[in-house]
VOPAGU-2260 file (C-alpha; in pm, 1 decimal, decimal comma):
REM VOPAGU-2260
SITE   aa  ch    i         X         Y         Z
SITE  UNK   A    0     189,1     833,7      21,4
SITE  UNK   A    1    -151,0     858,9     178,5
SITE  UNK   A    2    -136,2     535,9     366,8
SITE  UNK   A    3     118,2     789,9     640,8
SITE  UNK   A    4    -194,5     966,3     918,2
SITE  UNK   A    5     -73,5    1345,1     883,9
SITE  UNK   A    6    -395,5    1391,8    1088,8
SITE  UNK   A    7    -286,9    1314,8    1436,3
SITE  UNK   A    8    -605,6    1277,4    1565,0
SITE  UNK   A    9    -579,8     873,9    1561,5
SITE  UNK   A   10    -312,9     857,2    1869,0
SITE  UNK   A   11    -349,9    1023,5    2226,3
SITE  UNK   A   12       8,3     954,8    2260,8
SITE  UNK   A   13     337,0    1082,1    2028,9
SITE  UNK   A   14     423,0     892,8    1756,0
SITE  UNK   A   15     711,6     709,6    1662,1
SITE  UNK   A   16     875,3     541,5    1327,2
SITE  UNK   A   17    1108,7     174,8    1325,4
SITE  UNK   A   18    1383,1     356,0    1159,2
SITE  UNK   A   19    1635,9      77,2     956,1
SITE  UNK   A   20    1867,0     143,1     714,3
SITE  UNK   A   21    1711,8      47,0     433,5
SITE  UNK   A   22    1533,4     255,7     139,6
SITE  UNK   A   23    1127,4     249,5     213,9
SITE  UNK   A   24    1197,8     258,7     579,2
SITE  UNK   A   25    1425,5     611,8     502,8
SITE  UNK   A   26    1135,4     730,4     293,4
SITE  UNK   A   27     842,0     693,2     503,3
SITE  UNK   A   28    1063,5     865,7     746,0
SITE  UNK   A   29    1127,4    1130,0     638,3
SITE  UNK   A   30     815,7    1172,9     474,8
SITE  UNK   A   31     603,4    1133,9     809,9
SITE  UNK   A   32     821,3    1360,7     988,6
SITE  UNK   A   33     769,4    1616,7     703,7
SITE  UNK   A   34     416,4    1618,1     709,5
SITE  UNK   A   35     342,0    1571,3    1077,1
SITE  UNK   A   36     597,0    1896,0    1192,6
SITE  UNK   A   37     782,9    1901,3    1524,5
SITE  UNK   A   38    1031,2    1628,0    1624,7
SITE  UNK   A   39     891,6    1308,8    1545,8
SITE  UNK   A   40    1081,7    1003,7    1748,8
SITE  UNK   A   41    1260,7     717,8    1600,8
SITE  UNK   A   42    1389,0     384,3    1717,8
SITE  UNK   A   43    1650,3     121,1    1527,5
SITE  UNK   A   44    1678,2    -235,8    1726,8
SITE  UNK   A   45    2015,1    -366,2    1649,9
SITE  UNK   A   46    2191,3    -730,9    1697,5
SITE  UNK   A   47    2575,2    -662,3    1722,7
SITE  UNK   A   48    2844,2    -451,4    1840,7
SITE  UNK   A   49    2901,6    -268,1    1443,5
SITE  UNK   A   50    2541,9    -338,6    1329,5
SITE  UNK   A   51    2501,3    -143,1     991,2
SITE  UNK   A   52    2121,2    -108,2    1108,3
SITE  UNK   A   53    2257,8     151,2    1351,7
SITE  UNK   A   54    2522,2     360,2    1089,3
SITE  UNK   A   55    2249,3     406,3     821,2
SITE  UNK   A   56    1952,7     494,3    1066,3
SITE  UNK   A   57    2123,5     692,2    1242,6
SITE  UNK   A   58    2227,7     895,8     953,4
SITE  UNK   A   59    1886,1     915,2     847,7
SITE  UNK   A   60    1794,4    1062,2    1185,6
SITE  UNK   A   61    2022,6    1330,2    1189,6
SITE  UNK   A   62    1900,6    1442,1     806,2
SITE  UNK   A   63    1556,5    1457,9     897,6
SITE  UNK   A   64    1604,5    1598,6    1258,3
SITE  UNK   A   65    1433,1    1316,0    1467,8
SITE  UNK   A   66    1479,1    1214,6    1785,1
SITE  UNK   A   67    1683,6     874,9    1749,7
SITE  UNK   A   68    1682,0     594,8    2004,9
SITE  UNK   A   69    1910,3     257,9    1924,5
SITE  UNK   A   70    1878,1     -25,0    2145,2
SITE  UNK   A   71    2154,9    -320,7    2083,3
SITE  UNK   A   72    1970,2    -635,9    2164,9
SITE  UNK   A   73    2221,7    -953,6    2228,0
SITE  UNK   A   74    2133,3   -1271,2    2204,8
SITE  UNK   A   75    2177,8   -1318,4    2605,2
SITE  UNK   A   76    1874,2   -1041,8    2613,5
SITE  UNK   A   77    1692,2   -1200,0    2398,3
SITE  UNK   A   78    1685,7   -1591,6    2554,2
SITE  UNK   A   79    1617,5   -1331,9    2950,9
SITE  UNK   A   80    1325,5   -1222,6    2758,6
SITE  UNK   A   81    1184,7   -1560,9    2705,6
SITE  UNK   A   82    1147,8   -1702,5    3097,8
């Protein structure tokens, strides 16, 4: 698990983790936010109303004490974003 910069002397600004639900994402995760100390910030993007991307994320989250952010993208946002 090297390939994670415990160092933080590569940003000049906090870093943050894509949080999903599924296994490597979890374990990176909580593995950065173990070795780099304090509250480390993490973000899930979601695509609907019940998105399981949100449930499992979230969950992680709260285990590993980060601050979460979800954003719910629709697909109106999405086709705004392109003009």
């Amino acid at each position: 698990m090297d390939v994670v910069d415990t160092d933080g002397d590569r940003a000049d600004v906090p870093l943050g983790v894509l949080l999903s639900s599924g296994l490597d994402s979890r374990v990176v995760t909580a593995y950065a936010q173990q070795k780099m100390g304090g509250t480390m910030q993490t973000f899930t993007v979601g695509f609907g109303d019940e998105d399981s991307e949100f449930i499992g994320a979230a969950r992680t989250a709260r285990e590993i004490g980060s601050k979460h952010h979800q954003l719910l993208l629709t697909a109106r946002d999405f086709a705004e974003s392109l003009d």
